[in-house]
Residue, then its C-alpha position, 0 to 999 in steps of 0.5 A: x403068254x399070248x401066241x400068235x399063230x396067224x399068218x399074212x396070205x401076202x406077207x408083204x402086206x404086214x406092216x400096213x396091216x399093222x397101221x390099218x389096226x393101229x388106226x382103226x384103233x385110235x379112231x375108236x379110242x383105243x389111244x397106244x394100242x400097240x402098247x397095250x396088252x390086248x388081255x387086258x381089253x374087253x372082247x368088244x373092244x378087241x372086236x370092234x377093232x377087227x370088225x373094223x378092219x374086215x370093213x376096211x378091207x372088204x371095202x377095199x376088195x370092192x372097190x379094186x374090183x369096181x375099178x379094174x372088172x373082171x380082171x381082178x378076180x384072177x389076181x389071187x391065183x398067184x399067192x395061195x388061196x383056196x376057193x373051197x371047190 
């Protein structure tokens, strides 16, 4: 049986999440990807469907950073993040 340990930095963020991937799936061909169970897909397909969304999202980091500067950078203070110093 599968178990999920991950958790949402900002849990509000879940259910679009959840639509980014389903998304990202069936533009990749992964009709009812909701559906399936990931078992029995290959790590590629698995992987192609999160590198996906690392793209996605890292595109969007960049462009709320294009778009409000400097301002931006402190916006994560307030939910959790760790910056490793």
């Amino acid at each position: 049986m599968a178990r999920n340990s991950n958790t949402h930095v900002v849990p509000q963020a879940g259910n679009a999440l959840d639509a980014m991937k389903f998304e990202v799936a069936n533009e990749l061909g992964l009709t009812n990807y909701n559906a399936v169970d990931k078992g029995q897909l290959t790590s590629r397909q698995n992987g192609y469907v999160g590198g996906n969304i690392t793209k996605r999202l890292v595109a969007l980091g960049e462009a709320a950073l294009a778009q409000q500067g400097t301002g931006a950078i402190g916006a994560t203070t307030g939910i959790g993040l760790e910056t490793g110093r």
